[in-house]
Each structure stands twice: as structure tokens, then as C-alpha cells.
C-alpha positions as CSV (number, residue, x, y, z in Angstrom):
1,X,-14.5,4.9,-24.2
2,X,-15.4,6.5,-20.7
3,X,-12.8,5.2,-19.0
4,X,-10.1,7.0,-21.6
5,X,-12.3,10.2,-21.2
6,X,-11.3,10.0,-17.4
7,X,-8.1,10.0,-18.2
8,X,-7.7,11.9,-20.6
9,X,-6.9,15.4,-18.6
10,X,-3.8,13.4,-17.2
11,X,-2.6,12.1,-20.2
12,X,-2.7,15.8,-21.3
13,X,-0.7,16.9,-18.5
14,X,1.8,13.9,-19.1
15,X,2.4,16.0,-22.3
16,X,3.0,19.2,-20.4
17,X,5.7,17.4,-18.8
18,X,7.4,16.1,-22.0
19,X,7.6,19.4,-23.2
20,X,9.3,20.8,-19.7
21,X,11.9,17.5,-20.6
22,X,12.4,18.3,-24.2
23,X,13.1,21.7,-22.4
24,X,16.1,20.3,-20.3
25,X,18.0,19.5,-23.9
26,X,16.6,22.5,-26.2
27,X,15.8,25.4,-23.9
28,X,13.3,27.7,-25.5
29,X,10.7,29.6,-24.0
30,X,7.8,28.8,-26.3
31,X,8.3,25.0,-25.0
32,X,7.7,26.5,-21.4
33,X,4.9,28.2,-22.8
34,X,3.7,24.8,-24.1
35,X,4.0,23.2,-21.1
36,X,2.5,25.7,-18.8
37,X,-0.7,25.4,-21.2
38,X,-0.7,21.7,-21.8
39,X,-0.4,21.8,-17.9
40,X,-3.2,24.1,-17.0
41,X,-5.3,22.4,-19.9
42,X,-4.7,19.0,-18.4
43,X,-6.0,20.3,-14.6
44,X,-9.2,21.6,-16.5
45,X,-10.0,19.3,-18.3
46,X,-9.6,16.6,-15.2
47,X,-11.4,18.2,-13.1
48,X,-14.5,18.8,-15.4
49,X,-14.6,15.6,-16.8
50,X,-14.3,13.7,-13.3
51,X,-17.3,16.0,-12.0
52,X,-19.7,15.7,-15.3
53,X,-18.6,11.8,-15.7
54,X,-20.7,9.1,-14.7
């Protein structure tokens, strides 16, 4: 289970860059909302759980 929470932050920016594909073929700006979120969500969340993980 640790090993998922590690990567879990780029599994979450993964996401972010499926919306900013979906993007390419629907262009709306709540999906570059989404993305820019899921993106900066994703850098977070990496960052704190690689410092606080053991």
C-alpha cells in the first residue's frame, strides 16, 4: 500500500494530462480547468507524500 501512496500524486497528474488530450478532440475550457487542477493537485500531493513517507 505504501508503495501506491508514492505514486499516487503522479498517477494524479497522469489524469491531468488525459483531460488536456480529451481536450485536443472536445475543446472546452472547463476540461483545461480540470487539468490545470488535477495537475497542480498531482505536484502537491507528490511532493508531500514523498517528504512525510517512510
Amino acid at each position: 500500500m505504501n508503495n501506491f501512496l508514492k505514486y499516487l500524486g503522479v498517477i494524479i497528474m497522469l489524469l491531468g494530462v488525459c483531460c488536456l488530450g480529451v481536450y485536443e478532440v472536445i475543446p472546452s475550457n472547463w476540461l483545461l480547468l480540470g487539468a490545470m487542477v488535477l495537475e497542480f493537485a498531482g505536484i502537491i500531493c507528490f511532493i508531500l507524500i514523498n517528504r512525510f513517507a517512510d
